[in-house]
PASEBA-1860 file (N, C-alpha, C; in nm, 3 decimals):
! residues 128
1> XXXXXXXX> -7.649/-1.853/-2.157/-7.528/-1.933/-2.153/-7.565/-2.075/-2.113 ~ -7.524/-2.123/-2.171/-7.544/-2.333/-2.197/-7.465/-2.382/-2.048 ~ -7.481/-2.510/-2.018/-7.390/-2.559/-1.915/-7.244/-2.625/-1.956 ~ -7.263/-2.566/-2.134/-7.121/-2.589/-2.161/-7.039/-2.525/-2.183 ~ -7.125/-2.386/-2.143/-7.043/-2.265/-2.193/-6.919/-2.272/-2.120 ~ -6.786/-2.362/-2.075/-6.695/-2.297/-2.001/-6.574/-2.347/-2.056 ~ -6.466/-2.258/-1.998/-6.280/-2.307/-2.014/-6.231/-2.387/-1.923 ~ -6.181/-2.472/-1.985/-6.078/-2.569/-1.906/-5.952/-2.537/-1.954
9> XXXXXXXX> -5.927/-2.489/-1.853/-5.730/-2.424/-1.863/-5.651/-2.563/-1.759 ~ -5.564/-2.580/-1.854/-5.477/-2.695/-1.758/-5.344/-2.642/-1.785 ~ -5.250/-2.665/-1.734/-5.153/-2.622/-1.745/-5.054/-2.724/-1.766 ~ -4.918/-2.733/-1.845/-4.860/-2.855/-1.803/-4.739/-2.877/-1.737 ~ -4.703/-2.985/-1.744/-4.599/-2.961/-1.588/-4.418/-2.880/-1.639 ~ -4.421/-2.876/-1.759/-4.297/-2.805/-1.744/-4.363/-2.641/-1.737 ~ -4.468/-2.591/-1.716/-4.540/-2.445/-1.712/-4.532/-2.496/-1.529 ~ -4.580/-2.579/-1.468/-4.579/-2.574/-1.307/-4.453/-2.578/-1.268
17> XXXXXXXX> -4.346/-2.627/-1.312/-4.169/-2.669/-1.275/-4.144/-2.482/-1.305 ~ -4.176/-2.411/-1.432/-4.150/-2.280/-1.478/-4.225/-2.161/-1.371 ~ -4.325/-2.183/-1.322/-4.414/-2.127/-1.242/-4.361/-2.106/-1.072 ~ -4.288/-2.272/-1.078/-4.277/-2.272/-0.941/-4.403/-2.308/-0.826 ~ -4.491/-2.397/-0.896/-4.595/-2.468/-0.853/-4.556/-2.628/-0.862 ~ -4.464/-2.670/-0.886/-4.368/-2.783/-0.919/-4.272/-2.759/-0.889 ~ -4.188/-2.824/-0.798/-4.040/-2.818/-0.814/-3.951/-2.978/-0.801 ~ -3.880/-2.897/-0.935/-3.810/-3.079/-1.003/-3.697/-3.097/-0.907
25> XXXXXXXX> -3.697/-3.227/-0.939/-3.545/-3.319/-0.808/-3.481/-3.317/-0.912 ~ -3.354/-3.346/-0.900/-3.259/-3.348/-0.985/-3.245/-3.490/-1.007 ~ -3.171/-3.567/-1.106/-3.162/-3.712/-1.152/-3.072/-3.742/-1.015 ~ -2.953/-3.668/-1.000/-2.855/-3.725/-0.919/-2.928/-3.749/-0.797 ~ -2.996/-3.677/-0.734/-3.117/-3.694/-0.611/-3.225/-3.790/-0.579 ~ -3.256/-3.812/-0.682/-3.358/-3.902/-0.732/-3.362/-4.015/-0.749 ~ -3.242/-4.064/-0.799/-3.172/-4.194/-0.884/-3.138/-4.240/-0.780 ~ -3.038/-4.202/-0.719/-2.986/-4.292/-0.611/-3.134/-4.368/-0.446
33> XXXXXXXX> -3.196/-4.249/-0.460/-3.293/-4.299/-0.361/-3.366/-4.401/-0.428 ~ -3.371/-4.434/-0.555/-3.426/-4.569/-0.639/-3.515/-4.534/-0.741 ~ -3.574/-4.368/-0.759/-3.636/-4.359/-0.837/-3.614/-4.348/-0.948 ~ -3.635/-4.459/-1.035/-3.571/-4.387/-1.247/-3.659/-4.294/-1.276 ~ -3.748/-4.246/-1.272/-3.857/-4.141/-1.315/-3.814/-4.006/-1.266 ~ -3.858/-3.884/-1.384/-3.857/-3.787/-1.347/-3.951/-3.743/-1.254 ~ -3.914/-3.663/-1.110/-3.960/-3.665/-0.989/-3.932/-3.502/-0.959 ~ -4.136/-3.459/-0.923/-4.148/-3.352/-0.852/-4.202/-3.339/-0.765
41> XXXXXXXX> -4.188/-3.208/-0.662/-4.258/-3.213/-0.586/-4.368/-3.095/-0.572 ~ -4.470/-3.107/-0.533/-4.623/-3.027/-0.549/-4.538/-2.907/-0.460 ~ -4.574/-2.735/-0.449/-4.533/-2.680/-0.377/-4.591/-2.673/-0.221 ~ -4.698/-2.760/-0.206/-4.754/-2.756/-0.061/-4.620/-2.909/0.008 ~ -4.654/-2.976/-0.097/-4.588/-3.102/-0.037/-4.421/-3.044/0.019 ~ -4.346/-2.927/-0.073/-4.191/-2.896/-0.077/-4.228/-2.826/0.079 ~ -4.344/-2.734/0.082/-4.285/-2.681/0.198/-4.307/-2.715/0.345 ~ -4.421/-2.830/0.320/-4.404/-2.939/0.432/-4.274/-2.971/0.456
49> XXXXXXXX> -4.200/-3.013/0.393/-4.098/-3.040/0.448/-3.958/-2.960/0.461 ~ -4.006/-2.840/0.374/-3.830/-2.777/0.362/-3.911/-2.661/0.365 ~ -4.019/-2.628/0.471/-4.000/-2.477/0.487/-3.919/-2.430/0.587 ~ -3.901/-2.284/0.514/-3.770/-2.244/0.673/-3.611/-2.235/0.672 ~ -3.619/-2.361/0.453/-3.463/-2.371/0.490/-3.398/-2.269/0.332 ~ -3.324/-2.219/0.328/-3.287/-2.146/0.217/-3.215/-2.023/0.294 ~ -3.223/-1.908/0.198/-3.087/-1.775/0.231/-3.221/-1.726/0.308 ~ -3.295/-1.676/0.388/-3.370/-1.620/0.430/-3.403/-1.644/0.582
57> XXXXXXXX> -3.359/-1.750/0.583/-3.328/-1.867/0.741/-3.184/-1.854/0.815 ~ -3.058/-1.882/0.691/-2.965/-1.880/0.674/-2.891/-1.804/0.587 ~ -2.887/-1.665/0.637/-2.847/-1.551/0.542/-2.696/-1.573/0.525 ~ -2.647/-1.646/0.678/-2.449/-1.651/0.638/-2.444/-1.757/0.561 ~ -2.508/-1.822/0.547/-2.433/-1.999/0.514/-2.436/-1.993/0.347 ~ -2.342/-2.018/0.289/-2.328/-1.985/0.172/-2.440/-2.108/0.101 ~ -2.478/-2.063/-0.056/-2.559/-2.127/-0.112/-2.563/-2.223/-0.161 ~ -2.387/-2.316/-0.168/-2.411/-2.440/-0.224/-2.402/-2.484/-0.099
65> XXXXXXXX> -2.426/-2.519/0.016/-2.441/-2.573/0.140/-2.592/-2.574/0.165 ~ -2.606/-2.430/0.170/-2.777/-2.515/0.163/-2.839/-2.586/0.057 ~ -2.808/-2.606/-0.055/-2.850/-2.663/-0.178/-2.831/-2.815/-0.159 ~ -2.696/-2.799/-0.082/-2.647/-2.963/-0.053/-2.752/-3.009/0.046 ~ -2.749/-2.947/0.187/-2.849/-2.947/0.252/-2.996/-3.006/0.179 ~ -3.073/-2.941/0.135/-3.173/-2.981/0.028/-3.247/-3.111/0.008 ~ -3.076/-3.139/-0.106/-3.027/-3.234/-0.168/-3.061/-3.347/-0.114 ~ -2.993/-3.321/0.037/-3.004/-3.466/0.146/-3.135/-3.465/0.172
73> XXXXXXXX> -3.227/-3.382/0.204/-3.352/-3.397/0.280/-3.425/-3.447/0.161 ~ -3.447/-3.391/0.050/-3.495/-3.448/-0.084/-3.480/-3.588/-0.072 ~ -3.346/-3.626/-0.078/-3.295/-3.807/-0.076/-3.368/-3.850/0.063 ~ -3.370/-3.836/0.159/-3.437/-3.896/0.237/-3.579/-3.881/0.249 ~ -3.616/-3.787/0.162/-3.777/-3.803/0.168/-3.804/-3.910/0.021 ~ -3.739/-3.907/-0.048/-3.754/-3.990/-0.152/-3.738/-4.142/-0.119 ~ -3.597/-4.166/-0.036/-3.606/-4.290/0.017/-3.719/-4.375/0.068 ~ -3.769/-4.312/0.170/-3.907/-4.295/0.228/-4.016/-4.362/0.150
81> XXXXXXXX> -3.999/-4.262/0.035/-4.121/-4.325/-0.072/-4.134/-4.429/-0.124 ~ -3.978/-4.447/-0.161/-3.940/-4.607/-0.207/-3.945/-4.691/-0.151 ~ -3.947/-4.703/-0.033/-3.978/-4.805/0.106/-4.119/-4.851/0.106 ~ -4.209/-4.764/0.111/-4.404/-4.748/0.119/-4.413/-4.819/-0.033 ~ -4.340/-4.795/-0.160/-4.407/-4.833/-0.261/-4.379/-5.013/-0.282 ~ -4.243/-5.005/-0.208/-4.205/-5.191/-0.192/-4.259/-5.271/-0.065 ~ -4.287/-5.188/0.016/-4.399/-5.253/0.127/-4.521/-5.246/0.109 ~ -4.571/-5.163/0.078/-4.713/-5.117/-0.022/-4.743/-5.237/-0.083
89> XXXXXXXX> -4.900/-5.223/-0.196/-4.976/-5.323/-0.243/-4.899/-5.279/-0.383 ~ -4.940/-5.361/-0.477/-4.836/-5.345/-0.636/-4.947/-5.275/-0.659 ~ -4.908/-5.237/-0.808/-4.992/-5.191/-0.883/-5.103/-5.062/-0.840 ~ -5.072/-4.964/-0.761/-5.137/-4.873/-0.738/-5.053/-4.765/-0.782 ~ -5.152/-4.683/-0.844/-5.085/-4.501/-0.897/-5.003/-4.442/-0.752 ~ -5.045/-4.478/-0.725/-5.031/-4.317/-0.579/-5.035/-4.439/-0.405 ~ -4.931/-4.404/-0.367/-4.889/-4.472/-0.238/-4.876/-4.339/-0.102 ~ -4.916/-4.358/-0.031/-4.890/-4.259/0.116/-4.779/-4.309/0.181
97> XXXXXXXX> -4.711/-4.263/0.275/-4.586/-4.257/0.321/-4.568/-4.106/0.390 ~ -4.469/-4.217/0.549/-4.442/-4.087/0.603/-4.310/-4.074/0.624 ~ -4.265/-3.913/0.624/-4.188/-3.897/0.640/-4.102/-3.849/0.755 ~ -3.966/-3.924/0.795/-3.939/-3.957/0.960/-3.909/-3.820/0.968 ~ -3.948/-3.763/1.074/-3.883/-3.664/1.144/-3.950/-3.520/1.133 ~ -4.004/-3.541/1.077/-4.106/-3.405/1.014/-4.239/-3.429/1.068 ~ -4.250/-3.559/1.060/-4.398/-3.573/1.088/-4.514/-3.551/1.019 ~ -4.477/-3.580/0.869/-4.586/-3.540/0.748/-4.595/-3.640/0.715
105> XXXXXXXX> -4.730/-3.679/0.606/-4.764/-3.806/0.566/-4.760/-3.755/0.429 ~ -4.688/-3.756/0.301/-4.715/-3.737/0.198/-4.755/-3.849/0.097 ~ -4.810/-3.799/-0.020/-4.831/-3.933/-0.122/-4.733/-3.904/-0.242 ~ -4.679/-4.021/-0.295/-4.609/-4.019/-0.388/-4.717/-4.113/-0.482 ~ -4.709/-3.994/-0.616/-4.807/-4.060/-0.736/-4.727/-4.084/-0.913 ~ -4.777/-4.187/-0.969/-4.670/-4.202/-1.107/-4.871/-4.171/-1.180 ~ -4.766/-4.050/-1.312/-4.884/-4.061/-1.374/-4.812/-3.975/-1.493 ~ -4.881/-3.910/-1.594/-4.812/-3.944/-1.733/-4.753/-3.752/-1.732
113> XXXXXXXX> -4.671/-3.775/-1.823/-4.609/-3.585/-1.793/-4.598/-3.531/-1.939 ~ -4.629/-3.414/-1.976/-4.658/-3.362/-2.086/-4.624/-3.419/-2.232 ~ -4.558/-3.554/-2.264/-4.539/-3.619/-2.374/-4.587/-3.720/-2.391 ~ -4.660/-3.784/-2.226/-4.717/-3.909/-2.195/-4.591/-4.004/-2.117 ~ -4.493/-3.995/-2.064/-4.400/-4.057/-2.027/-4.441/-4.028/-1.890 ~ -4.409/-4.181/-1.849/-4.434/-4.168/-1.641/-4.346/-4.098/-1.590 ~ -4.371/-4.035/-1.513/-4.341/-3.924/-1.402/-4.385/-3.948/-1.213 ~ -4.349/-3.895/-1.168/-4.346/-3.883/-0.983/-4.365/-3.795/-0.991
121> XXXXXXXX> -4.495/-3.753/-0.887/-4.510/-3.607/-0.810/-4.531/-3.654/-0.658 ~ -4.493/-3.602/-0.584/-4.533/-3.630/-0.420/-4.589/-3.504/-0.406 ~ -4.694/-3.469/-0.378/-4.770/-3.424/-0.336/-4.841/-3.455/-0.190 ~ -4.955/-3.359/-0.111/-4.985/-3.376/-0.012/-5.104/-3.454/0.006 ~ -5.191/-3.529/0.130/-5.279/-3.576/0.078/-5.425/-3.496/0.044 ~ -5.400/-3.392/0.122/-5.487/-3.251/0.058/-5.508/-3.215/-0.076 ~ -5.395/-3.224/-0.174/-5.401/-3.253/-0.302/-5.419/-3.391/-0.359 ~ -5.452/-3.476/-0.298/-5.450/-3.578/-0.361/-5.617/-3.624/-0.384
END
């Protein structure tokens, strides 16, 4: 066997959003914190910050409350990002930023998504 004998399996991001190795923000979530780009988050980066919260934490609290719940923490971690990328240096892929209250440092990165159109992933800096 050659040193080229091998597979490169990649996967693409609507297979990681389907997988649940991605999980997408919604426009309404997204938009308002300033981002126009479709915006995900890596699953290490989601549960930095939102582990703990769902029906399993909160078995009474009905499910569009925690969703709303979410919603907000999503928007304020997104805010966040948008702050680091306008105080930040221009022109860089991928900016770090932390997020208040949690105490995590995540990176938010623009880079191209299965048609070639820019995209957001925040991811951790472990993945990065």
């Amino acid at each position: 066997m050659s040193h080229w004998d091998f597979i490169i399996v990649a996967r693409t991001r609507a297979e990681l959003i389907a997988d649940g190795d991605l999980i997408e923000i919604p426009w309404m979530v997204s938009n308002p914190a300033g981002l126009k780009l479709p915006v995900a988050f890596t699953r290490a980066a989601w549960d930095a910050v939102m582990d703990g919260i769902g029906a399993e934490r909160w078995p009474t609290v009905p499910d569009a409350l925690v969703e709303t719940f979410l919603e907000e923490r999503a928007n304020r971690i997104l805010t966040a990002a948008v702050k680091a990328v306008a105080d930040g240096p221009s022109r860089h892929r991928r900016v770090a930023f932390d997020v208040p209250l949690y105490g995590v440092t995540l990176l938010l990165q623009v880079s191209r998504g299965d048609d070639g159109e820019p995209v957001f992933t925040v991811l951790t800096p472990d993945e990065g």
